[in-house]
N, C-alpha and C positions, 0 to 999 in steps of 0.2 A: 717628360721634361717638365720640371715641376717649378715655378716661379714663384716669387712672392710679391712681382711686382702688379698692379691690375691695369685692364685693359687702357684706361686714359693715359697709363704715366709712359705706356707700349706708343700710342697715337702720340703724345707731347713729345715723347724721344724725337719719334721717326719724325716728327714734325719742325725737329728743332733742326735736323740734318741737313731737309732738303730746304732749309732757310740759311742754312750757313753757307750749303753748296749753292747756291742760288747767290748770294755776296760773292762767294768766290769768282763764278764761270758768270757769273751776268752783269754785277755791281762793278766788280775791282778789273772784270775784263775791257771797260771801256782804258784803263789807264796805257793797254796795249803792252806790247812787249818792253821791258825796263827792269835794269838790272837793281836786285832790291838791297839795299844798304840794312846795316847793321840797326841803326836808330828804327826802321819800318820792320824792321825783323822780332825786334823785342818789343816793339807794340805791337804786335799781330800775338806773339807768343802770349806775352800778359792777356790779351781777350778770351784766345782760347781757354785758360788755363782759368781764368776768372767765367767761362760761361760753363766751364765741368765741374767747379765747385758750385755756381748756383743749381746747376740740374741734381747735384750731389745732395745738393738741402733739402730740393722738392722731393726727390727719393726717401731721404728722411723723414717730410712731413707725409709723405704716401705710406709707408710702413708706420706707421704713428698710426696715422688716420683711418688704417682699415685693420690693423691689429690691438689697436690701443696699448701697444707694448711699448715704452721708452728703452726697454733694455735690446729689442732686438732693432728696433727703428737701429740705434747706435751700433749695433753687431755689423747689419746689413753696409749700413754708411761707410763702415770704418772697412768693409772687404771692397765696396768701390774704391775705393782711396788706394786701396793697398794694390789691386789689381791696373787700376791706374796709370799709379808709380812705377809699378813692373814693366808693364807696357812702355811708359815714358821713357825709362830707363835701358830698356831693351833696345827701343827705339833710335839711342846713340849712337851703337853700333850698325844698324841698317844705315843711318846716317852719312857714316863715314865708307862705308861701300859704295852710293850714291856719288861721294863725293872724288872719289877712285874710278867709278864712269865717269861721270861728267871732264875729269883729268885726261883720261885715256884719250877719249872723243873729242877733246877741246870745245868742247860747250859753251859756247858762250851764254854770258850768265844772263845776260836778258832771255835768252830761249828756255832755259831752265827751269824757270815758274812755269809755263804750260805741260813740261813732263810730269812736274812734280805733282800738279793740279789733274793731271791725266791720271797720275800714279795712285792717287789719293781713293777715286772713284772704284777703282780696280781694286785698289785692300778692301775697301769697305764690302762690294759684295763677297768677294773671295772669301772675308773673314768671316762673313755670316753665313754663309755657306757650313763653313768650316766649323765654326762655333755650335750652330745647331747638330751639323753628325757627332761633333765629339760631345754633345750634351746627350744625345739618344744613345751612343756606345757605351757615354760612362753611366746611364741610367740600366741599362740591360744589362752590360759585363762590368762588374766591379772591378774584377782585376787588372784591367786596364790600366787605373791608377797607378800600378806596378811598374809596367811598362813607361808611362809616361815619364814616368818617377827615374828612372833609369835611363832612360834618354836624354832628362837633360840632365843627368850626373854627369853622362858620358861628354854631353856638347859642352859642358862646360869645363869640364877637363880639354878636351879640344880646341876651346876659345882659350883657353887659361897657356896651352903651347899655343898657339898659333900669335897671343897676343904682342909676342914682341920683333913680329918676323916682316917684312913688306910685302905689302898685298902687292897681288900682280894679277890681270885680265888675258895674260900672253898664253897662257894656258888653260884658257878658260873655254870647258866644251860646249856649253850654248853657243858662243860668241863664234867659237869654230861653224857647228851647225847653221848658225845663221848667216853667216858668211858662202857657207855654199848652198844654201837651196835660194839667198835674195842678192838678186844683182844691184850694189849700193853705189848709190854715185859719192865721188871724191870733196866735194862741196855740198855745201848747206842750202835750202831753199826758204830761207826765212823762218818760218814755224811749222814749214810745214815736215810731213811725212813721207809723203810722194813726191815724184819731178819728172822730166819728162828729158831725157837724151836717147838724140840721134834719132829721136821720132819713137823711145820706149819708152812707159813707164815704170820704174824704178825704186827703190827706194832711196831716202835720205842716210843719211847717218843718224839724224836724231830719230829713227823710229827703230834704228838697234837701239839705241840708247832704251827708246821706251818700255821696248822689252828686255832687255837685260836687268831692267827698273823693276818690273812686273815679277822678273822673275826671284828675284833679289828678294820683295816680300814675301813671294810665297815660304823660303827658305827660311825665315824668319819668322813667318807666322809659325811655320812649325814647330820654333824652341818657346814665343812668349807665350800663343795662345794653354797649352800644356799646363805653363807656370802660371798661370791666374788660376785652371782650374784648383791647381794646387791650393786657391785660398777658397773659392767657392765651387760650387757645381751649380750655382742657380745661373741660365742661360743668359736672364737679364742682367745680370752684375757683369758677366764676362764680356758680353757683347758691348754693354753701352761702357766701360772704361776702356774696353778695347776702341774704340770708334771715335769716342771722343779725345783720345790719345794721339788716334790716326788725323782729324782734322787738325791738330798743331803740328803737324809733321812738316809743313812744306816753311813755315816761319820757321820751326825749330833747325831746319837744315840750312837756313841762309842763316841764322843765330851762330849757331854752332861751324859753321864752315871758317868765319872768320876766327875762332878761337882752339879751334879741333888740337894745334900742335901744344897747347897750353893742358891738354887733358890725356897725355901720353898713356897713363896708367889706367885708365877707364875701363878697359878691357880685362882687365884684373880684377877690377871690382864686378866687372856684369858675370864674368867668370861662377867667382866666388856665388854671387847672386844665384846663378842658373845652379849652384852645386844645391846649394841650401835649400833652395826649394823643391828642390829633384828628391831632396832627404825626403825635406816635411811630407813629401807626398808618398813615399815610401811606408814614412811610419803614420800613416793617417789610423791604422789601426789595431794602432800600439799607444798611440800616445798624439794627439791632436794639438799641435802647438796652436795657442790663440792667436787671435788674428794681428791684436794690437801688437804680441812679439813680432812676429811676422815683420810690420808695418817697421818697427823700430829697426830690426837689422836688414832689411833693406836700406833704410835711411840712413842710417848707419855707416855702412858698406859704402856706400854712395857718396855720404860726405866726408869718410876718410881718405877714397882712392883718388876725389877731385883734390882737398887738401897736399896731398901726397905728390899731386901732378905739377900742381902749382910750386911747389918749396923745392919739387926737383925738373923743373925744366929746364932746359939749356935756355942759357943769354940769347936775347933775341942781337945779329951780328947787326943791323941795321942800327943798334943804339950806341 
C-alpha cells in the first residue's frame, strides 16, 4: 500500500480528527440535547467544508514539498477534491435513509444529534478498516478493479429504478431480526439506549435506530468507497476525503432534511454518477480518464440534477 503522503501529514490528519471529534462529544456536548435549526446547520456545514479545503492546501503544500513537483502536488489535490465530492455526493443519499429512520421511529429531533454524533464514530473506524483491505486487495489482485467497476454499474442501475419509488422499513430484515432477539420498550428514555421495565433491562427504540444507522453506512460504504478508488488507489487520498466528508455528515443531514423534497431528482444524478464511475474503472486499462474530467462530470451531473429538482418541484400547498 503505496502513499505519497509522509509520515507528519499521516499524524496532522489523525490529529485534526480527534480535535474536531473532541468539539463535537466534549465542546458542543455541554449545549445538551437541542433540536438544530437550519441557520446552525449551514454553519457547521460551511466549517467543515472550509477545514477539508484547508487540510486539501497542506496536502498540496506536502506533495510540493517533498517531491518538488507542482505538476503532481496539483494531480494529487485535484483526486482529493474529486474523491471528496463523490463522497459528499454519495453521501445525500445515505442522508435521506437516515431521514426515513428517524420518520419511522419518530425521533425526535433533539435526540437525533447524539445518533448521528454516534453514527459518525462508527463510519470513521469502519471506513478505515475497509479502506486499508481494499487498498492491500487492489495492491495484490488488479483485477479487482473489474469487479469494483461492475458493482457499481450494477448499483447504479438499481439506485437509477429504485429512485422514483417510496422507501419503506416495513420490510426491512435487520429491523425484523432486531426486533426478535431485543426486547424494545414502547417509549423513549431521553438519550438514552437502555431503560429498565418491570425490573428488566431493555432496550430503547433509539438504539434500533442506532443500529439501523450503523448499518445503513455500512451499505453505503460499500457503493462510495469503490468509487473514489476509481480516482485514486493512494490509501491516503481515499481515506482522508472519505473522513473528512463523514465529519460534515451530521450538519449536512439537519441541512438537507429541511430541504430534501426540493431535491426529488438527486437520485438520478448519484445514479448516473455511481454508472460513470463504475465505467471509468472498468476502462482504467484501456484508456484513463483524467482526473480533472472526472471532477467536472461529477459536478456536472450534480448541478444539473439539483437544477432539474428545483424547476420541477411541486408547489409547496402551504403557499
Amino acid at each position: 500500500m503505496q502513499t505519497i503522503a509522509p509520515l507528519w501529514l499521516w499524524a496532522a490528519f489523525v490529529g485534526i480528527v480527534l480535535v474536531s471529534l473532541f468539539v463535537d462529544f466534549v465542546v458542543l456536548k455541554k449545549q445538551g440535547a437541542h433540536a438544530i435549526g437550519v441557520k446552525e446547520a449551514l454553519n457547521w456545514s460551511l466549517v467543515w467544508i472550509a477545514l477539508s479545503f484547508l487540510f486539501n492546501a497542506l496536502f498540496w503544500w506536502a506533495v510540493k514539498d517533498s517531491t518538488g513537483s507542482v505538476a503532481l502536488a496539483n494531480t494529487k489535490s485535484l483526486e482529493f477534491l474529486t474523491g471528496y465530492l463523490i463522497e459528499k455526493s454519495l453521501a445525500v443519499d445515505n442522508i435521506f435513509v437516515f431521514l426515513l429512520v428517524f420518520t419511522y421511529f419518530a425521533v425526535p429531533t433533539a435526540y437525533q444529534k447524539r445518533v448521528l454524533m454516534i453514527g459518525i464514530i462508527g463510519a470513521i473506524v469502519l471506513r478505515t478498516v475497509m479502506i486499508l483491505i481494499g487498498s492491500w486487495l487492489l495492491a495484490e489482485f488488479h483485477w479487482i478493479l473489474y469487479i469494483f467497476g461492475a458493482f457499481l454499474i450494477l448499483t447504479g442501475v438499481k439506485m437509477w429504478w429504485a429512485a422514483g419509488q417510496e422507501p419503506s422499513l416495513d420490510d426491512n430484515p435487520a429491523l425484523k431480526l432486531l426486533r426478535r432477539v431485543l426486547p424494545v420498550s414502547r417509549q423513549y428514555d431521553g438519550e438514552k439506549f437502555w431503560t429498565v421495565e418491570d425490573g428488566k433491562r431493555i432496550a430503547t427504540p433509539l438504539f434500533m435506530v442506532i443500529c439501523l444507522v450503523a448499518l445503513t453506512d455500512v451499505i453505503f460504504a460499500v457503493d462510495s468507497i469503490p468509487a473514489i478508488f476509481a480516482i485514486t488507489t493512494d490509501p491516503f487520498i481515499v481515506l482522508t476525503s472519505n473522513v473528512f466528508a463523514i465529519l460534515g455528515l451530521r450538519a449536512m443531514y439537519f441541512l438537507l432534511a429541511a430541504v430534501a423534497n426540493k431535491f426529488h431528482l438527486l437520485n438520478y444524478g448519484l445514479a448516473v454518477i455511481l454508472v460513470f464511475i463504475g465505467t471509468k474503472m472498468c476502462l482504467i486499462d484501456i484508456y484513463k480518464i483524467p482526473v480533472g474530467v472526472s471532477l467536472g462530470v461529477v459536478v456536472g451531473i450534480l448541478a444539473a440534477t439539483m437544477l432539474l429538482s428545483v424547476r420541477t418541484a411541486s408547489p409547496d400547498p402551504r403557499r
